[in-house]
C-alpha positions in Angstrom: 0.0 0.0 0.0 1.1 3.5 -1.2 1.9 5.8 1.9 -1.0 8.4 0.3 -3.1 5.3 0.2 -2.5 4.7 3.6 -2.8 8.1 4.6 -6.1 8.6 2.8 -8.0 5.6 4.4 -7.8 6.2 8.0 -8.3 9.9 7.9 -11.3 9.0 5.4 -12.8 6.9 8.2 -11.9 9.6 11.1 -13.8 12.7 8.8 -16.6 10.2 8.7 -17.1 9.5 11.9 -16.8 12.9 12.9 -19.3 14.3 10.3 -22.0 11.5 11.4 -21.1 12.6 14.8 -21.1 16.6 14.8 -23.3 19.1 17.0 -26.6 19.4 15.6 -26.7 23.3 16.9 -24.8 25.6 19.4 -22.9 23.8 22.2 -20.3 23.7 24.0 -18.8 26.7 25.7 -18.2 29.6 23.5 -19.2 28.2 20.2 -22.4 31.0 20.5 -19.4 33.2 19.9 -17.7 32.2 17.6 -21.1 31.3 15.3 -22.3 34.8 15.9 -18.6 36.2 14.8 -18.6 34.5 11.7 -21.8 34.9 10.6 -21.6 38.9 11.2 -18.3 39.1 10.5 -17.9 40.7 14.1 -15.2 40.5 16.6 -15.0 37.1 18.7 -13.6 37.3 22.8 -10.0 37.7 22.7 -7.3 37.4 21.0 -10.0 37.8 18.6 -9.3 34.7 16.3 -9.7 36.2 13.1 -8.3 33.7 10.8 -11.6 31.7 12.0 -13.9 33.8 11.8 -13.1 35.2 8.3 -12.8 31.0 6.8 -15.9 30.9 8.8 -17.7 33.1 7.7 -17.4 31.5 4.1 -18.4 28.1 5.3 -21.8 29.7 6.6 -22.4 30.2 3.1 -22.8 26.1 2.9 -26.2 25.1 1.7 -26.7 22.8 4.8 -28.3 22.9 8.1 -28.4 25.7 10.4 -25.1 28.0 10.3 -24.0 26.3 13.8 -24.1 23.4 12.2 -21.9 24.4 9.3 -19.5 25.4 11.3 -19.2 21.7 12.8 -19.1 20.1 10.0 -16.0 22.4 9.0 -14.2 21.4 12.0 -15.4 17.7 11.2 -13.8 18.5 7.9 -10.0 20.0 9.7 -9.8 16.8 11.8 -9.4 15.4 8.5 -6.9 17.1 7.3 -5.1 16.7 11.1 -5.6 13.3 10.5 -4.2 12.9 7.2 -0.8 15.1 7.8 -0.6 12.8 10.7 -0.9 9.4 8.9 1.7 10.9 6.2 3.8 11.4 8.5 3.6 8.0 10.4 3.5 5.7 6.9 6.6 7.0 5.9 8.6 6.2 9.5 6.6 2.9 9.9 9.1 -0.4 9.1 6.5 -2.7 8.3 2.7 -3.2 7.0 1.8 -4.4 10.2 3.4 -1.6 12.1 1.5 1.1 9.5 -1.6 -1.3 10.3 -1.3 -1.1 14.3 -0.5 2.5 14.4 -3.6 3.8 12.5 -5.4 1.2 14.3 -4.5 3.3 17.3 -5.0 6.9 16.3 -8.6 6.0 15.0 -9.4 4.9 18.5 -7.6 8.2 20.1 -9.3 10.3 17.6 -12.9 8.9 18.6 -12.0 7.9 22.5 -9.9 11.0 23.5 -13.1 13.8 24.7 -10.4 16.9 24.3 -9.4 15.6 20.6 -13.2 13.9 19.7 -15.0 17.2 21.1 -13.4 19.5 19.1 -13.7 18.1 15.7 -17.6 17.8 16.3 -18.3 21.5 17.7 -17.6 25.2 15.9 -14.9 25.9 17.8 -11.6 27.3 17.0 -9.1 24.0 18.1 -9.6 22.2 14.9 -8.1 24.8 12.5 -5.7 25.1 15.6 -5.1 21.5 15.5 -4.7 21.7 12.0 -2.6 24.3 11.4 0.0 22.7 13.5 0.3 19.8 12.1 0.3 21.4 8.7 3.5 22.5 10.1 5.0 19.8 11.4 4.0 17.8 7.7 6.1 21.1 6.4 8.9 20.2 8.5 9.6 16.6 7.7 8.8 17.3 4.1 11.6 20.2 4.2 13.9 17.8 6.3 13.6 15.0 3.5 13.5 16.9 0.5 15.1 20.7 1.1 12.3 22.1 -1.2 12.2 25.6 0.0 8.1 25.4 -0.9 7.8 23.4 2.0 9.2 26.2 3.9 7.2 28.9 2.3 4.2 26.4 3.5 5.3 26.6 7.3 5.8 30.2 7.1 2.4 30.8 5.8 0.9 27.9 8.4 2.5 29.8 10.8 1.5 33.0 10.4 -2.1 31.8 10.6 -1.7 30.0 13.5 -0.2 33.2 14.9 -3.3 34.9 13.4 -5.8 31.9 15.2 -4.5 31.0 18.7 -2.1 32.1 21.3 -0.5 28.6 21.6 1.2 29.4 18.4 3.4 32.2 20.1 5.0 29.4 21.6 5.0 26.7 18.8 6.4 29.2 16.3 9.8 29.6 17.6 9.7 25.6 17.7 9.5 25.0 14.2 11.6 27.8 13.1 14.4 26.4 15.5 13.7 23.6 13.6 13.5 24.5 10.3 16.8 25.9 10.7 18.2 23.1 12.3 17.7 20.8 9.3 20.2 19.3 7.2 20.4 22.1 4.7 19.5 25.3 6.2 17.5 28.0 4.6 19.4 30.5 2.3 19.3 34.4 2.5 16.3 35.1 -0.1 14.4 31.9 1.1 14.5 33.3 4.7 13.4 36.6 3.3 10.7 34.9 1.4 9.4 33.1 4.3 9.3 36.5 7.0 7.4 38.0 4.0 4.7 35.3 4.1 4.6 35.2 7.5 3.8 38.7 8.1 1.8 38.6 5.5 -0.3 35.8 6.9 -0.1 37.4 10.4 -1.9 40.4 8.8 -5.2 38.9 9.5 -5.4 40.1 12.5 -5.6 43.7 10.7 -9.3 42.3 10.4 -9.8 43.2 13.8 -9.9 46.6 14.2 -11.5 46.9 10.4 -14.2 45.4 11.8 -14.6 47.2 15.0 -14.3 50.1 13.1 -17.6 49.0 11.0 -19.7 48.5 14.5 -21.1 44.7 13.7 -23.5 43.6 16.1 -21.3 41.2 18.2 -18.3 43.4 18.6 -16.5 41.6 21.9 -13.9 44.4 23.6 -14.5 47.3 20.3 -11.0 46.9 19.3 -11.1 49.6 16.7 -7.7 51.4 18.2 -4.1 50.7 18.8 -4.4 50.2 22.7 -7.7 48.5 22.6 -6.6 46.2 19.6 -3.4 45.6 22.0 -5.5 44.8 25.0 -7.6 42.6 22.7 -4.7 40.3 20.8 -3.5 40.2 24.8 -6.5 39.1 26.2 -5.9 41.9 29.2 -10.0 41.8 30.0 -10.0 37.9 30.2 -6.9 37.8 32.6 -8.8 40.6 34.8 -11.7 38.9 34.7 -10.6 35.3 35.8 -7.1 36.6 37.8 -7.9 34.1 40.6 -7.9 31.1 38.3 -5.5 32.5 35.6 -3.1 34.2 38.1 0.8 32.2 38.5 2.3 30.8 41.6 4.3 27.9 42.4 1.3 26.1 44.1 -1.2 26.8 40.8 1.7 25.6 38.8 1.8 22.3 40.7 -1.9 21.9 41.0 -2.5 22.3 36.9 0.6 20.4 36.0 -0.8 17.5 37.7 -3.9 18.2 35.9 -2.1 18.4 33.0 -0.4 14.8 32.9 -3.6 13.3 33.8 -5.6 14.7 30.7 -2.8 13.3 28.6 -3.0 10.0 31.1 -6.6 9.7 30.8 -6.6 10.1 26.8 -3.8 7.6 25.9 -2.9 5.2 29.3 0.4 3.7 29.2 0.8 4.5 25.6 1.9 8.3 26.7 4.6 6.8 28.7 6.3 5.2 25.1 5.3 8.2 23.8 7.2 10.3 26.1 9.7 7.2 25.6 10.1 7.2 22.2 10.5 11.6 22.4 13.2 11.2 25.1 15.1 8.6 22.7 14.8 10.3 19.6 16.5 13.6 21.6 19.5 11.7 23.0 20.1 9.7 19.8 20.0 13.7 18.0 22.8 14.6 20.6 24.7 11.7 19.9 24.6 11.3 16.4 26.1 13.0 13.3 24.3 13.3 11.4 21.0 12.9 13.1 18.3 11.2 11.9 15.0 12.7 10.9 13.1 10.4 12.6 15.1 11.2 16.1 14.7 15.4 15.1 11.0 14.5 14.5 10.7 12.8 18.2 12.7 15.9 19.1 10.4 18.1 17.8 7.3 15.9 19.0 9.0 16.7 22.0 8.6 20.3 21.9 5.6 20.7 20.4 4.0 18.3 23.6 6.4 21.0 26.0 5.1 24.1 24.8 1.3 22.7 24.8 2.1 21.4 28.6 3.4 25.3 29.3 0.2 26.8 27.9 -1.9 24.6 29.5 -0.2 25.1 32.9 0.7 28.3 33.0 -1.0 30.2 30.4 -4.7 29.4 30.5 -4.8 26.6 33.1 -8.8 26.6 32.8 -8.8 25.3 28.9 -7.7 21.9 30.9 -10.9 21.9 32.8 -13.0 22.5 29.4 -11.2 20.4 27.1 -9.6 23.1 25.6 -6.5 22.5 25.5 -3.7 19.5 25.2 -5.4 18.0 21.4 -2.2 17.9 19.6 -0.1 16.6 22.6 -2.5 13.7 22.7 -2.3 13.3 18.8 1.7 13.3 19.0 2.0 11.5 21.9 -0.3 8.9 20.6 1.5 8.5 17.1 4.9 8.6 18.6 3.8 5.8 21.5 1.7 3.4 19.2 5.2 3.6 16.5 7.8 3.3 18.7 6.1 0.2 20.8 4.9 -1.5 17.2 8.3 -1.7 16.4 9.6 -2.9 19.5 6.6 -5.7 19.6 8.3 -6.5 15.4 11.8 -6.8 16.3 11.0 -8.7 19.5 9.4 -11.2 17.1 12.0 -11.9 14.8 14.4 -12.1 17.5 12.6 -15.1 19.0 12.1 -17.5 16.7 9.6 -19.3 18.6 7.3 -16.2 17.5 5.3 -16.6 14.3 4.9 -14.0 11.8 0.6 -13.9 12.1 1.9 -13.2 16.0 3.7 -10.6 15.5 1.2 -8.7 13.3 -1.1 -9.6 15.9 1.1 -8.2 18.6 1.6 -4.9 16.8 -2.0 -4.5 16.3 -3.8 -5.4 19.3 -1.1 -4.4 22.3 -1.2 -0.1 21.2 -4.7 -0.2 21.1 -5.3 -2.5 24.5 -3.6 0.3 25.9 -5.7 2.9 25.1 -8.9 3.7 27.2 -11.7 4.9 26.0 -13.7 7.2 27.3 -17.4 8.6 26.9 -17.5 12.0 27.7 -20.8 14.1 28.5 -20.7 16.5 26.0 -20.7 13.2 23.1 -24.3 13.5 23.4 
């Protein structure tokens, strides 16, 4: 099987699932604003999110349903495209048929058992294109890593600049993948760095949208950021953080309390399987300090790494109350999940062939069912 084919299937059956699945109306937590943004082309609560509401806005043009349900079926529609970057990425790393087989085996189940990944490719909310966005990144990446293709670079830098444009998490994921961009094999030239700041900022100048539509007076206009310092205070969230100080405020004890919180989303979602997860990251950052030159599949667990750090940060120290809502955490679950079910496929593979007395039907056996025994799944509430 063709690693597009393999990529196509299970991301066809997670879009499918999701669209049978998706909100019939309004719900959950601040899709009423977002909905209403769109729709109106107004201004959502901070930072604003304006790469979403303009893409929205279009899809409410879809001669479907009611417009809330549009807008799920859009983010039924960017879990797919999570999904397929993701399976790219995994077929081209995975050794074996049976090790392709187990890990998509898994990921299905995380995508449909995991309530902070499931939930959000079902309601119009903003963490699918968020979700999306990054892994469109990370695709970039490994594609730039394998090839040098500078186009994969100009795609990051336009990814990036609407992730910048959609969600605060990409202030810290951004400097990620430009770290690692340059820390490929082949790093970027002059006029291909030039290029790629130029498309960034161009990209990033969505959030122009913002004030122009303050300035317009739409009917949901959250925070009126039609001038410099309110559009500042907006992209900053400054009237959020006043509002909730007690539950958004730092300290050493919060810190601890959230953290914990933190690794039992991520515990709750995948089981063991975050532990080879966080395994198979920890490796594939020693064998890159080690090794010369490095592997991309080690800088890819490096990265995977990263990516899971900077979410954990966020979600800690950032906006700690996303954790309570299932807000936040979707891609570390995703990553975590891929690099866990991989790394202990392989394992189960080798282990095989090293002892004779295994047959080959037992080790595609063992590759499939032990990822996915590991997984729980869960039901939450909101599944409706």
């Amino acid at each position: 099987m063709s690693d597009k084919l393999y990529a196509m299937i299970p991301a066809g059956i997670v879009v499918a699932i999701a669209l049978m699945t998706t909100a019939p109306g309004l719900a959950w937590l601040d899709a009423g604003d977002f909905v209403v943004a769109a729709r109106t082309l107004g201004v959502a609560h901070p930072t604003g999110f304006p790469v979403y509401t303009l893409l929205g806005h279009l899809v409410t043009y879809l001669p479907m349903g009611n417009i809330a349900s549009r807008l799920a079926l859009f983010s039924a529609v960017l879990a797919g495209i999570t999904a397929l970057c993701l399976f790219d990425l995994v077929g081209r790393y995975a050794r074996s048929a049976a090790e392709k087989t187990a890990v998509a085996l898994a990921l299905i189940v995380v995508f449909v058992g995991a309530p902070a990944v499931f939930l959000s490719c079902r309601v119009p909310e903003v963490y699918a294109l968020n979700c999306a966005l990054a892994m469109g990144c990370t695709w970039c990446i490994e594609r730039y890593w394998a090839t040098t293709d500078c186009r994969f670079g100009y795609g990051l830098a336009v990814l990036a600049g609407l992730g910048l444009a959609n969600h605060a998490l990409f202030r810290i994921w951004t400097p990620v993948f430009v770290v690692a961009l340059v820390l490929g094999n082949r790093r970027p030239r002059g006029g291909v760095v030039l290029w790629g700041i130029g498309l960034l900022l161009l990209s990033l100048a969505a959030y122009l949208y913002l004030p122009a539509a303050a300035l317009g007076e739409p009917v949901h206009n959250w925070g009126d950021p039609s001038n410099l310092w309110r559009f500042w205070d907006h992209v900053n969230a400054r009237e959020i953080r006043s509002a909730f100080q007690n539950q958004m405020s730092f300290s050493l004890y919060a810190f601890q309390v959230n953290g914990r919180e933190y690794l039992v989303q991520l515990w709750s979602a995948l089981g063991p399987l975050s532990l080879f997860g966080a395994a198979a990251c920890m490796l594939g950052i020693v064998r890159v300090g080690f090794m010369r030159p490095a592997l991309r599949v080690d800088k890819l667990a490096g990265l995977v790494a990263c990516l899971v750090a900077g979410d954990g940060v966020y979600s800690v120290a950032v906006n700690p109350m996303g954790l309570r809502d299932y807000q936040n955490g979707q891609l570390s679950i995703l990553l975590l999940a891929a690099a866990g079910a991989s790394f202990l496929s392989h394992l189960l593979v080798l282990l095989a062939k090293r002892l004779r007395r295994f047959s080959v039907p037992v080790a595609w056996s063992s590759a499939w069912l032990l990822p996915m025994s590991l997984l729980p799944f869960s039901v939450h509430p909101f599944y409706g």
